[in-house]
C-alpha positions as CSV (number, residue, x, y, z in Angstrom):
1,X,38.6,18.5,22.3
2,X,40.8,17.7,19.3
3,X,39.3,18.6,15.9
4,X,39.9,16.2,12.7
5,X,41.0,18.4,9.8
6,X,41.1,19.8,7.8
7,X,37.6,19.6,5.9
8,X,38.6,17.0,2.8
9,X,38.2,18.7,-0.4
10,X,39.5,15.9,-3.1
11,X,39.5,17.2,-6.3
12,X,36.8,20.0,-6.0
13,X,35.6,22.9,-4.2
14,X,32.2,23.4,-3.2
15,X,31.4,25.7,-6.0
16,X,33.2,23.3,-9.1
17,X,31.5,20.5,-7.1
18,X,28.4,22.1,-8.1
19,X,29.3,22.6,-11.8
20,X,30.4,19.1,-12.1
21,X,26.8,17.9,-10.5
22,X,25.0,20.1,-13.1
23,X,27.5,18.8,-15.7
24,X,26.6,15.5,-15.4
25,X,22.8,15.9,-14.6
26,X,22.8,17.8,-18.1
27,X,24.9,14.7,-20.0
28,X,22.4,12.0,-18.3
29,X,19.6,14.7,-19.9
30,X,21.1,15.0,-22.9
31,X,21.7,11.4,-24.0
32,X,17.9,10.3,-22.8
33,X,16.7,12.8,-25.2
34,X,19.8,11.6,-28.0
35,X,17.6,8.0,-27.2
36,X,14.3,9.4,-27.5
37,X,14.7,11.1,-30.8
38,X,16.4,8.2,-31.9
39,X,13.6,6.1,-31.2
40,X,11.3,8.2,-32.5
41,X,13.1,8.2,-36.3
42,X,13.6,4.6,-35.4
43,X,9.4,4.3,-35.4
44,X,9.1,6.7,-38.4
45,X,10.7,3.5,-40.8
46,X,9.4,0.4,-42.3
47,X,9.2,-2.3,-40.1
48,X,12.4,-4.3,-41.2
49,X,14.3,-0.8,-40.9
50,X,12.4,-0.2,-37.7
51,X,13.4,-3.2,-36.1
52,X,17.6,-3.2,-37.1
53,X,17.4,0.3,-35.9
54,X,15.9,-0.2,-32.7
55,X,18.4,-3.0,-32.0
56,X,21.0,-0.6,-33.2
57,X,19.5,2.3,-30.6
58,X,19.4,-0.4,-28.3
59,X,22.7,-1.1,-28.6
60,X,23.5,2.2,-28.5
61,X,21.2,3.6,-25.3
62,X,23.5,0.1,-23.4
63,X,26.5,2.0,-24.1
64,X,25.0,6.0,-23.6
65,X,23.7,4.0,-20.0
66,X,27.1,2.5,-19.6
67,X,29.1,5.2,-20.3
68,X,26.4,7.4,-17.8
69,X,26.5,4.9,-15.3
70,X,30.3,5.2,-15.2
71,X,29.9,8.8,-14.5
72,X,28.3,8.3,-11.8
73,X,29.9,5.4,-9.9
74,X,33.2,7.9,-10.9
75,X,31.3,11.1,-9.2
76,X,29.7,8.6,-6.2
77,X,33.4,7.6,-5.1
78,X,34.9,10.8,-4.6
79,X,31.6,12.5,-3.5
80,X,34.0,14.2,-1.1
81,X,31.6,16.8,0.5
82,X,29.2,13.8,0.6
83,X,26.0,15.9,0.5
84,X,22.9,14.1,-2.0
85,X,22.3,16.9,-4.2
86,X,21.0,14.8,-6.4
87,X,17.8,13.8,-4.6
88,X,17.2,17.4,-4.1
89,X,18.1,19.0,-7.0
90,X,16.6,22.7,-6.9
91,X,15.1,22.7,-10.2
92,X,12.8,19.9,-9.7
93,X,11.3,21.4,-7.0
94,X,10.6,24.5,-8.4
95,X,6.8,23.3,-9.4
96,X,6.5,21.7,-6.0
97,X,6.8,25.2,-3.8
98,X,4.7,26.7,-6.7
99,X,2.3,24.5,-5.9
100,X,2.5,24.9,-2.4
101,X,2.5,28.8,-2.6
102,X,-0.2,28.2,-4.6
103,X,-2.2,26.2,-1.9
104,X,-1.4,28.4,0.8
105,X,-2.8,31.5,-1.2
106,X,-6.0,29.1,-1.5
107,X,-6.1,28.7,2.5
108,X,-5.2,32.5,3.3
109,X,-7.4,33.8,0.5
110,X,-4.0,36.2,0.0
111,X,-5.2,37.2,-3.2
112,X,-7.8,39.4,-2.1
113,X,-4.2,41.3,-0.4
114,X,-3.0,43.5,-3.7
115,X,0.1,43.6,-1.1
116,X,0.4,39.3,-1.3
117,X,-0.6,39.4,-4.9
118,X,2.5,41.3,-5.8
119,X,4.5,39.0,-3.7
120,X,3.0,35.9,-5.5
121,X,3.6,37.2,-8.9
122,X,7.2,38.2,-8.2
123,X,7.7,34.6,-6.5
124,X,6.7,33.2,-10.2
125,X,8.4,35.4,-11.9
126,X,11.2,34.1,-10.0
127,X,10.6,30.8,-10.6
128,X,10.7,31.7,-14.4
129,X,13.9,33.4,-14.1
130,X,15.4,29.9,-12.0
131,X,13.8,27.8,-14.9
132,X,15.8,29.6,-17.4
133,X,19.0,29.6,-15.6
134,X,18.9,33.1,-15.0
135,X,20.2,32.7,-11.0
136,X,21.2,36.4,-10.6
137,X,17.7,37.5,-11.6
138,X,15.9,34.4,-10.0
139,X,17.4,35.9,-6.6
140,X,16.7,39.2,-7.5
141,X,12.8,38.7,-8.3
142,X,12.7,36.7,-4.9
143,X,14.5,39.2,-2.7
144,X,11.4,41.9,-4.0
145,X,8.7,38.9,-3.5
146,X,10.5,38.8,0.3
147,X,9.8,42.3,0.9
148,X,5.9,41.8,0.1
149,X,5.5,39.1,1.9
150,X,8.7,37.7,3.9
151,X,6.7,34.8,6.2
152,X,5.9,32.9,2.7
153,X,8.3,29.4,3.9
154,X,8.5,28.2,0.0
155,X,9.8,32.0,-0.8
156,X,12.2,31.3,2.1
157,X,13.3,28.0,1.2
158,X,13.8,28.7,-2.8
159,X,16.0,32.0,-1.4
160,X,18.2,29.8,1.1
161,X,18.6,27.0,-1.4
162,X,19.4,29.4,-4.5
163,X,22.0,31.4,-2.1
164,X,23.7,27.6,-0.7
165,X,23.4,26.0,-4.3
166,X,23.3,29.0,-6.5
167,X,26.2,28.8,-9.1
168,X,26.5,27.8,-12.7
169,X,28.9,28.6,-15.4
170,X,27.3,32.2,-15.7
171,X,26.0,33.1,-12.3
172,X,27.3,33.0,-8.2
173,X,25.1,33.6,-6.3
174,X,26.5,31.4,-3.7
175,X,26.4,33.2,0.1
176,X,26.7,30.9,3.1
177,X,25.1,32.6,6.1
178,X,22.7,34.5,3.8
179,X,21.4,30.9,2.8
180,X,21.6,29.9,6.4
181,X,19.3,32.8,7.8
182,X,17.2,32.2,4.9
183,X,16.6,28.7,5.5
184,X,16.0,28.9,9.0
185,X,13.6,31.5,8.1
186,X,11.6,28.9,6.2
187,X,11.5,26.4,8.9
188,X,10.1,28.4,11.2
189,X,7.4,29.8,8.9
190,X,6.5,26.4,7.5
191,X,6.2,25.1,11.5
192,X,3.8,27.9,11.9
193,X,1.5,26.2,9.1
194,X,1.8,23.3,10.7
195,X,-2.2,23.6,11.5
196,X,-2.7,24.3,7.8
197,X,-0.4,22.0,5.5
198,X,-0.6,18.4,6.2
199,X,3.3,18.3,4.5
200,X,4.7,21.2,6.6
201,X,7.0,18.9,8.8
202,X,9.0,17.4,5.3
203,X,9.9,21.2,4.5
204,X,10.7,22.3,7.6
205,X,13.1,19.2,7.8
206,X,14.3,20.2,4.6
207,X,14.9,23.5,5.4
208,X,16.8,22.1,8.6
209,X,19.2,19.7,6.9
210,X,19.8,22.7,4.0
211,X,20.6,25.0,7.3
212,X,22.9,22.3,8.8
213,X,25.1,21.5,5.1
214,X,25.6,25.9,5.0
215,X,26.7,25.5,8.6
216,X,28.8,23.0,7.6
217,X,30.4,24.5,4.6
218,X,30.9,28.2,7.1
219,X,32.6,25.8,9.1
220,X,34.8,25.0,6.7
221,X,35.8,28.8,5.8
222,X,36.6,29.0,9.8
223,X,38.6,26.3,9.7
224,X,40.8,27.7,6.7
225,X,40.9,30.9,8.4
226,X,42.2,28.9,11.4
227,X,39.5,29.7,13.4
228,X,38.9,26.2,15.1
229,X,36.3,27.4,18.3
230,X,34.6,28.6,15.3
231,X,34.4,26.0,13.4
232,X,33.4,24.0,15.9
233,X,30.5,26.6,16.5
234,X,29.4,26.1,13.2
235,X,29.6,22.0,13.4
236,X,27.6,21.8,16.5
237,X,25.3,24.3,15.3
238,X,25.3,21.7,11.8
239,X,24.5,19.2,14.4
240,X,21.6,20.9,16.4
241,X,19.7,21.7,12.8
242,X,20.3,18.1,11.9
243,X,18.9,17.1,15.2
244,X,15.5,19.2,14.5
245,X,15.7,17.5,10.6
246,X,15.9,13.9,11.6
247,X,12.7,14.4,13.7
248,X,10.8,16.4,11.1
249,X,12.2,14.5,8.1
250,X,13.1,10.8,9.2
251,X,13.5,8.8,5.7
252,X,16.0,11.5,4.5
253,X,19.0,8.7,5.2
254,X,21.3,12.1,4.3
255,X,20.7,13.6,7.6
256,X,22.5,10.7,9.3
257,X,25.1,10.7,7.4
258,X,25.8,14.9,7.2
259,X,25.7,13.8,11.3
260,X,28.9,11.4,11.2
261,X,30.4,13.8,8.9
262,X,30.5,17.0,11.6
263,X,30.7,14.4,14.9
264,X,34.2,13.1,12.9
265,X,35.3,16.7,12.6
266,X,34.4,17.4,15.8
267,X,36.6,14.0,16.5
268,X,33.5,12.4,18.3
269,X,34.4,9.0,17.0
270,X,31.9,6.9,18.7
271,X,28.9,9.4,17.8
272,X,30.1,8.9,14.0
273,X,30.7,5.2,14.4
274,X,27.1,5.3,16.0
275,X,25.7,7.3,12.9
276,X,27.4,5.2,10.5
277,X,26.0,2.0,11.8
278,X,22.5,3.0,11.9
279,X,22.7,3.8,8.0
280,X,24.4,-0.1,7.5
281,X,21.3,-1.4,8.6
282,X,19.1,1.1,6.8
283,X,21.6,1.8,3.3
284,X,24.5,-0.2,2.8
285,X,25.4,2.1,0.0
286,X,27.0,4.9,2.2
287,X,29.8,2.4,2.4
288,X,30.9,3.4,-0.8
289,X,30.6,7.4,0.3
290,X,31.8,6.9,3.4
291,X,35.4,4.7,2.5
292,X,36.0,7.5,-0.2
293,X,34.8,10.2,1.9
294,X,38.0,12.1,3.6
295,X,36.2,13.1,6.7
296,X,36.2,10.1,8.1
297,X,40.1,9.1,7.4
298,X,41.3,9.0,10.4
299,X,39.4,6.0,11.1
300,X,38.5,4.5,8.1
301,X,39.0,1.2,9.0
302,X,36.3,1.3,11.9
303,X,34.4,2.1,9.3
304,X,34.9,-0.8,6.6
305,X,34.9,-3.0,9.3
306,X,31.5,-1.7,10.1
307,X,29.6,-1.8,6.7
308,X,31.2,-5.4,6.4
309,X,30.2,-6.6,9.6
310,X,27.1,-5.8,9.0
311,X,26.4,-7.4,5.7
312,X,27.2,-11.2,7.9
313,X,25.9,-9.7,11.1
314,X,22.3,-7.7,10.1
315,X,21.0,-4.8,12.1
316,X,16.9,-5.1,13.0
317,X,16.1,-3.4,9.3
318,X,17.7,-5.9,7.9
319,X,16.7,-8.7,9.8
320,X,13.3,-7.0,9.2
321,X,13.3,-6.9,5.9
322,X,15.2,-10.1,5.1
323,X,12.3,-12.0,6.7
324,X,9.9,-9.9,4.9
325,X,11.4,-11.4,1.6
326,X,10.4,-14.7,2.9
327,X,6.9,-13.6,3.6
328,X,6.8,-11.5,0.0
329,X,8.0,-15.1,-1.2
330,X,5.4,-16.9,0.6
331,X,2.3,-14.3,-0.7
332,X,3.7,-15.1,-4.2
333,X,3.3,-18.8,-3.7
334,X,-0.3,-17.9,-2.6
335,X,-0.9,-15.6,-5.2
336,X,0.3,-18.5,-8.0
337,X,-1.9,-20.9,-6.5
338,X,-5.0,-18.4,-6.4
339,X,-5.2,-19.3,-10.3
340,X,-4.9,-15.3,-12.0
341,X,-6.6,-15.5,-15.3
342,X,-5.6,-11.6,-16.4
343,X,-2.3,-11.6,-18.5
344,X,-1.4,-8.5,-16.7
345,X,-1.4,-10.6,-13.1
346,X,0.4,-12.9,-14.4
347,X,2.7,-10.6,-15.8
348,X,3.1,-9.0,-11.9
349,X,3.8,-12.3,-10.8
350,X,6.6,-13.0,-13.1
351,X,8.1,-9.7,-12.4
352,X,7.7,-10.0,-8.4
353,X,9.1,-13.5,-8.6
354,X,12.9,-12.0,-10.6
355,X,12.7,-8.5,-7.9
356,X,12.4,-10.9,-5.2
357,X,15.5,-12.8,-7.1
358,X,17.0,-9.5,-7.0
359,X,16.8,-8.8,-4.0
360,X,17.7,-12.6,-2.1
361,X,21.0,-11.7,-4.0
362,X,21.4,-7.7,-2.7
363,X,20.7,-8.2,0.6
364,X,24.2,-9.8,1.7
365,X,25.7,-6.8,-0.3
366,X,27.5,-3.5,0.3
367,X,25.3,-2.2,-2.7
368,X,21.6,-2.7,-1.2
369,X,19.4,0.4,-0.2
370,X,17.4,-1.7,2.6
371,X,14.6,0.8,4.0
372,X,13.5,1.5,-0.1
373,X,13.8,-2.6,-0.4
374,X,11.9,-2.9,2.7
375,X,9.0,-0.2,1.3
376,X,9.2,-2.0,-2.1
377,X,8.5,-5.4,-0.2
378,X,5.6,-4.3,1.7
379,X,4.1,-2.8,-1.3
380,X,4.8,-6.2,-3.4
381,X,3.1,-7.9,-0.6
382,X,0.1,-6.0,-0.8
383,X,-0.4,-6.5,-4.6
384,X,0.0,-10.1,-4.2
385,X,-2.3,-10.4,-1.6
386,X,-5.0,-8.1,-3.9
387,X,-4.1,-10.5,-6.4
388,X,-5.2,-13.5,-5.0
389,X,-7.6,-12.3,-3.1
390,X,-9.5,-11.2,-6.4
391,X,-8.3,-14.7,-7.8
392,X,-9.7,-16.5,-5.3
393,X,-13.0,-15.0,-4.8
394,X,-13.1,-14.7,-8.7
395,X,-12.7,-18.9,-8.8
396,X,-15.0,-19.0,-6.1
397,X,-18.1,-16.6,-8.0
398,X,-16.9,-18.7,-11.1
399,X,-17.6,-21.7,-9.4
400,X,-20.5,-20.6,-7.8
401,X,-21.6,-19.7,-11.0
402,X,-21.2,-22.9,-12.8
403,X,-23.1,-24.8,-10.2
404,X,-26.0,-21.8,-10.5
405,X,-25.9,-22.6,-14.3
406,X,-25.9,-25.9,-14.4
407,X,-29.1,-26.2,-12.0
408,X,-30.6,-23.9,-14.1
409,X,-29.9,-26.4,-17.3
410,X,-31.1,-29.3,-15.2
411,X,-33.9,-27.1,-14.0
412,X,-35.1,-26.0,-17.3
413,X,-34.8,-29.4,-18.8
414,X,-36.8,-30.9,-16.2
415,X,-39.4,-27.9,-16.9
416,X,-39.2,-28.8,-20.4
417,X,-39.9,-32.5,-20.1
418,X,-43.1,-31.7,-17.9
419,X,-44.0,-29.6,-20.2
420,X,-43.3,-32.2,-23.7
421,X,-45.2,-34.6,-21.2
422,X,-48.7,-32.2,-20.6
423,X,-48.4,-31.3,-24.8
424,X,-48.0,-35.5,-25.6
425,X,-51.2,-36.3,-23.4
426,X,-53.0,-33.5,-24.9
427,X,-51.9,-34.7,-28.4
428,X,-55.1,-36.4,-30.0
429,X,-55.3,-39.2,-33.1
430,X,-59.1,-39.1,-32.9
431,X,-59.4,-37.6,-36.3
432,X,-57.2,-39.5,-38.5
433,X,-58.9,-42.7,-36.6
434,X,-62.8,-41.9,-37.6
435,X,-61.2,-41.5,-41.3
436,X,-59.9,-44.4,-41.2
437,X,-62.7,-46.2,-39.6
438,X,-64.9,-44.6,-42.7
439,X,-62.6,-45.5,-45.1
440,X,-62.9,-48.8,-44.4
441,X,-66.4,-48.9,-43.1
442,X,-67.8,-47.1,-46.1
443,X,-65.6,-47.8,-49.0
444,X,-63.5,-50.9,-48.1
445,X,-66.0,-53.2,-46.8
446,X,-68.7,-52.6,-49.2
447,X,-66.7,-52.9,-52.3
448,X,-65.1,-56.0,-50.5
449,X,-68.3,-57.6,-50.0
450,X,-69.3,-57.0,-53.3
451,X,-66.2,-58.5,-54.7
452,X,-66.4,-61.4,-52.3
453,X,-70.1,-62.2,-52.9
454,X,-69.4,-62.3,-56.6
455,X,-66.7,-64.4,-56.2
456,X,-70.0,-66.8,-54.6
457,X,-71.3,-69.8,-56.4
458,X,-74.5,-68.8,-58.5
459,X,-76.8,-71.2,-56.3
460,X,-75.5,-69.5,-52.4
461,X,-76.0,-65.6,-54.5
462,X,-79.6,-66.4,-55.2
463,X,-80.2,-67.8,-51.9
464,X,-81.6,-64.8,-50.6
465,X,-81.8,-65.9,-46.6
466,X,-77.8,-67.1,-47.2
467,X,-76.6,-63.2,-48.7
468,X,-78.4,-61.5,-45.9
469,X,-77.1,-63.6,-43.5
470,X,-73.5,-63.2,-44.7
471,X,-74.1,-59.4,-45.1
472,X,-75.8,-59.1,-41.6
473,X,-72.0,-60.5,-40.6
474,X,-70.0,-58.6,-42.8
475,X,-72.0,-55.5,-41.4
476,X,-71.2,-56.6,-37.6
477,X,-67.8,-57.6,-38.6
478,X,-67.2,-54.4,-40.5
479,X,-68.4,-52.3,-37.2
480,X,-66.2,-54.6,-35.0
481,X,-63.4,-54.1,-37.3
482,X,-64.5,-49.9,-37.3
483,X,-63.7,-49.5,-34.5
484,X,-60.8,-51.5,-34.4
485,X,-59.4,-49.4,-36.7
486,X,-60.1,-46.3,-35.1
487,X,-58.2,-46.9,-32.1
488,X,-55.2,-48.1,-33.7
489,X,-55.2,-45.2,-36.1
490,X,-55.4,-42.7,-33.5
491,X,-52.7,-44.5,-31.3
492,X,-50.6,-44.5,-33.9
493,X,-50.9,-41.1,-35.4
494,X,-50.5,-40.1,-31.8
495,X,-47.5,-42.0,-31.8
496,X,-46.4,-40.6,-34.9
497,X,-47.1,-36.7,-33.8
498,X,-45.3,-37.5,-30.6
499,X,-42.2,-38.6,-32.0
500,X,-40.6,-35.1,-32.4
501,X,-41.2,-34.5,-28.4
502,X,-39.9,-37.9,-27.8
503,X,-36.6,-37.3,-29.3
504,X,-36.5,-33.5,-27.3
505,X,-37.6,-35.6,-23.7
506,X,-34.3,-37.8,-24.6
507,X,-32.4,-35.0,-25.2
508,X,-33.4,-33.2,-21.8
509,X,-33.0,-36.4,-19.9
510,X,-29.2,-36.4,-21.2
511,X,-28.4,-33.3,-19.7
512,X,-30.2,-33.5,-16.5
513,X,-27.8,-36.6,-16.4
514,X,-25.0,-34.8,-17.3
515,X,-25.9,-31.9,-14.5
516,X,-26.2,-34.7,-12.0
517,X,-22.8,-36.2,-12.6
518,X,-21.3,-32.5,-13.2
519,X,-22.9,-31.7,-9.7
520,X,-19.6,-33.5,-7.2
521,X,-17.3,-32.2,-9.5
522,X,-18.6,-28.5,-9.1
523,X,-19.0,-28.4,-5.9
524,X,-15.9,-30.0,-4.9
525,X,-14.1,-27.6,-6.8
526,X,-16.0,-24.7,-5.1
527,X,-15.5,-26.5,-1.6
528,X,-11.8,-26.6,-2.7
529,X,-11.5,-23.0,-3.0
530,X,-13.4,-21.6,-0.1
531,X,-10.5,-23.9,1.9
532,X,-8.1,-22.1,0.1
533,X,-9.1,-18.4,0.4
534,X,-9.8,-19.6,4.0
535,X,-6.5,-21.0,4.6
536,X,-4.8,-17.6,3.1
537,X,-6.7,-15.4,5.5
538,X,-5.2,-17.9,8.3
539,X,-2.0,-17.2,7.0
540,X,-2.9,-13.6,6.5
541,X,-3.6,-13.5,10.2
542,X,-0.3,-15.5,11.3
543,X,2.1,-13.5,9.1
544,X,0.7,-10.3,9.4
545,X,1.6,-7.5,6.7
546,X,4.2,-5.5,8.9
547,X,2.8,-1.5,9.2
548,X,5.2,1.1,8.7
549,X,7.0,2.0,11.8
550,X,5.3,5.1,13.2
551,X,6.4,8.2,11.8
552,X,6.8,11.5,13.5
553,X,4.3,13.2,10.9
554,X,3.2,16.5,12.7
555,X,6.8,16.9,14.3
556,X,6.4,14.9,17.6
557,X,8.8,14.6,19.8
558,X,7.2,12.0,21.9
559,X,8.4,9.0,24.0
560,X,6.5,5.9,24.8
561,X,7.8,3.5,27.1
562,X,6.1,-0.3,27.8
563,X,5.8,-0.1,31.6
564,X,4.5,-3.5,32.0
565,X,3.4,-6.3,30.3
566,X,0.4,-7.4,32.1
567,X,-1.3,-11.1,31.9
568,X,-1.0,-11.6,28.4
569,X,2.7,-11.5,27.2
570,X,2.1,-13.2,23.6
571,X,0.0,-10.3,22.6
572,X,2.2,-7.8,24.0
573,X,4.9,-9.4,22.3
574,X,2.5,-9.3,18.8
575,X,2.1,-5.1,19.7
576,X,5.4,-5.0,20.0
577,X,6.5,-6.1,16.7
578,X,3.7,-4.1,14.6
579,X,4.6,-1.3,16.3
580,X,8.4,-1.1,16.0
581,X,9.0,-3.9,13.1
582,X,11.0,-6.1,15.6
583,X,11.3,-9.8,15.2
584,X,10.3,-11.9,17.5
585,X,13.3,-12.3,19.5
586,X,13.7,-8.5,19.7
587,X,10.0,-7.7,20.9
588,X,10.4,-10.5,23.0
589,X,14.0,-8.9,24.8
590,X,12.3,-5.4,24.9
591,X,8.9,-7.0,26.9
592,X,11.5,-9.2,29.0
593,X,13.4,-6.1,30.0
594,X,10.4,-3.6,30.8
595,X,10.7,-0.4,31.8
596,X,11.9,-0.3,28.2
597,X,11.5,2.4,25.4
598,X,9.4,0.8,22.5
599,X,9.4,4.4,20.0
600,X,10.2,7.8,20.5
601,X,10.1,10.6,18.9
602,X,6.2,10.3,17.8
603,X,3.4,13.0,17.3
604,X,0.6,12.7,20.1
605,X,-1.9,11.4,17.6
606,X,0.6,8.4,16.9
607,X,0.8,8.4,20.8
608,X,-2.3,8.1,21.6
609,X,-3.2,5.2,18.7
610,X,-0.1,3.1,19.4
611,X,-1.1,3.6,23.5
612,X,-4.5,2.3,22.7
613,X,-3.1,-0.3,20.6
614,X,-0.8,-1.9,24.1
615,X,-3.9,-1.3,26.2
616,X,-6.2,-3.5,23.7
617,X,-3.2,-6.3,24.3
618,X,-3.1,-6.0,28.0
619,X,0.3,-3.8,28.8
620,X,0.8,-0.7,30.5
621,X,2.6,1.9,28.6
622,X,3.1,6.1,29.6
623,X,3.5,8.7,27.3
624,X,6.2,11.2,28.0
């Protein structure tokens, strides 16, 4: 087999790639903190110096950013080893496997072992020593915690990390197969607490792929030494630990790529082709690794055309998650039609809407990271449909709530009116009547009479028959007229007493009026929103929010294959594409084409729930 070599170095070792990492990590630290104390004196001014310095710090954080982001597109095209160390930088990791230890001292109850208590306290104290920078004495309080207590798989993993990564301007610490043994050591202790931590397959993957990059780099001393077999030992050894890592650690895109890297020095072109074209569909941004990256010169061309095609020519991730775009772009129409009254909604709209901008322009790209994109999306999706949801049902209460009001208005008038009409027929003028009728009876008439009969001629006053006569009248006429008076006294004192109530049975009748015309209106708009939030859980139900493709998450190494499709191919079909995140013309090609493989590499508990899952829609499937 003929070996592509030698391993490309660029400008940089190993160990000065290293320092330049750290070199830079500490620059990108120490300008955030130039910007943060910056803005902090910028706060401590009035607020006309506050705001010229903020623009000036503004101004000035651009350029730090600029200058930073430089840096790094600099350090991301050589990248000649090509391994991430900055996603897993050992120092922020350091609380992480304290807080694991700490965890697994909680589930062992090891502190009630004097034995495992020294062991913890000299894995801290490590941890102390690594936090300073002191690597020497980090390794040297961790190599005394290992002979306490040498099955502890953080313990393991900090040692094989610190002797692969270990150098600074002060301290190497750096020793290859020491930090291979080490780490291989801590995958297989943190597989035996696989029945204990829930996370134990992520650090076992970890300490896999950190296994498989020391192999790698021993490799690369074989080679120098002109020790090809060897070297070739070491790459397929690389590969077999990278194997074990993709399964136990699948989102770590780095695995894949470490994976082209030793099948192109082992010059297994089509295994590295292969590699290289499952991360284009899953992160377009190796492209710029990969062209600059020196293992893969002998047929770099294969690979620009690769990365390229694919940006014109999609893989099923991005196919995926181009259509979930659309769908994210659909929930946000929803989600501005469900009428969101918080400021903060609206806000989450507005910045959905520019990401979704963002990423309509990235996607045809060499510089788009397409599973993260594709995680982001289904995340956005679900807070758009929690947004109008909650707007929807909140219109609807609203609505509801209005109508509920408003019959209670209409109700309470009415109540009101009954109740004006039961105090207006109890209202009395009887009183003020009788005084009235006395007042004329008893003061008015006789004084008139008087009057009047002394307005008589002399000779009809002494006719005595004559001024009974006319007073026997006036008498009758003045009881007549009593009464009279009485009843239209009290009627209109009643009147008058009633006016107030009047005026208040007007005012009721208004709004019961009012209610009554409100009343369409009201329930139209409720009516109008039931069909809404009704028509979105239709759509809800046709474009179903995609689940995340099943996950080996306890380590399984699983195959399920569709053995048939049974009666009722649509649904099948349906399965098909929530299980693997197909689209529809791939799930339909995979049910067409049965005996076919729909996931592998799955935990029995996925199994066993995406088994049931084809048996609900009619298929056959077998686990195996």
């Amino acid at each position: 087999m003929r070996m592509f070599g030698p391993y490309y170095y660029g400008k940089h070792k190993w160990d000065n790639y290293l320092l330049d990492i750290q070199d830079t990590i500490k620059a990108g630290d120490d300008a955030h903190r130039d910007v943060v104390q910056a803005h902090a004196k910028a706060f401590g001014t009035a607020h006309q110096e506050q705001l010229d310095v903020l623009r000036q710090q503004t101004e000035q954080m651009r350029r730090i950013e600029d200058a930073l982001q430089g840096g790094f597109e600099e350090l991301r095209a050589e990248f000649e080893w090509g391994f991430s160390l900055m996603v897993d930088r050992l120092d922020t990791q350091i609380d992480h496997l304290s807080q694991i230890a700490a965890r697994l001292d909680a589930i062992h109850k090891t502190l009630q072992s004097p034995l495992m208590t020294q062991a913890r306290e000299l894995f801290q104290l490590g941890q102390e020593h690594f936090r300073k920078g002191l690597l020497d004495k980090a390794l040297e309080a961790y190599l005394k915690a290992e002979e306490k207590n040498e099955v502890d798989f953080p313990l393991q993993l900090q040692i094989g990390k610190l002797y692969l990564y270990g150098r600074d301007e002060d301290d190497d610490v750096i020793d290859l197969p020491k930090a291979e043994k080490h780490l291989l050591l801590g995958a297989r202790y943190a597989d035996a607490e696989k029945s204990t931590f829930p996370q134990w397959n992520e650090y076992c993957g970890q300490a896999y792929f950190h296994a498989a990059v020391a192999a790698y780099l021993i490799g690369e001393s074989e080679q120098a030494e002109g020790h090809l077999d060897s070297m070739r030992q070491c790459l397929e050894r690389a590969l077999g630990y990278l194997t074990k890592a993709a399964v136990l650690w699948p989102r770590f895109t780095e695995i894949v790529y470490t994976q082209a890297k030793c099948h192109a020095l082992l010059g297994q072109v089509q295994d590295a082709t292969q590699k290289l074209e499952i991360l284009s569909d899953r992160d377009r941004r190796y492209f710029s690794k990969a062209s600059q990256d020196g293992d893969f010169n002998t047929f770099s061309a294969q690979v620009e055309e690769l990365f390229k095609r694919a940006t014109v020519a999609p893989g099923p991730i991005a196919r995926a998650t181009d259509a979930k775009i659309g769908e994210v772009e659909e929930a946000l129409a929803w989600a501005k039609r469900s009428g969101p009254q918080s400021a903060q909604e609206i806000a989450t709209l507005e910045s959905i809407q520019k990401e979704l901008a963002s990423a309509r322009r990235s996607m045809p790209t060499l510089e788009v990271d397409i599973e993260t994109l594709s995680e982001e999306l289904d995340q956005r999706r679900a807070t758009l449909e929690k947004i109008t949801l909650a707007s929807l049902n909140a219109n609807i209460n609203d609505s509801q709530k209005a109508i509920l009001e408003c019959e209670g208005r209409k109700g309470s008038c009415e109540y009101a009116i009954e109740e004006l009409k039961a105090t207006m027929k109890q209202t009395s003028g009887a009183g003020m009547g009788c005084l009235f009728a006395a007042i004329v009876v008893f003061i008015v008439l006789p004084v008139g009479t008087s009057v009047f009969v002394s307005t008589l001629p002399q000779q009809m006053q002494s006719d005595r028959s004559f001024t009974q006569s006319l007073t026997a009248f006036i008498e009758i006429g003045a009881v007549v007229g009593g009464i009279l008076i009485w009843i239209v006294g009290a009627k209109l004192w009643k009147d008058h007493k009633n006016q107030p109530h009047r005026q208040k049975m007007e005012e009721h009748l208004g709004v019961i009026h009012e209610c009554a015309n409100t009343f369409p209106t009201l329930r139209e708009r409720s009516e109008a929103w039931k069909r809404e939030l009704q028509n979105f859980e239709a759509w809800r139900v046709a474009r179903p929010s995609p689940p995340p493709v099943p996950r080996p998450s306890k380590g399984g190494t699983l195959t399920i294959t569709l053995i048939s499709a049974g009666a009722n191919k649509i649904n099948v079909i349906k399965t098909v594409r929530e299980v693997t995140g197909f689209d529809l013309k791939q799930a339909k090609d995979l049910v067409d084409g049965t005996p076919a493989v729909i996931i592998r590499n799955v935990s029995r508990e996925d199994a066993n729930a995406i088994q049931q899952k084809f048996v609900q829609a009619g298929a056959r499937v077998e686990i195996s």
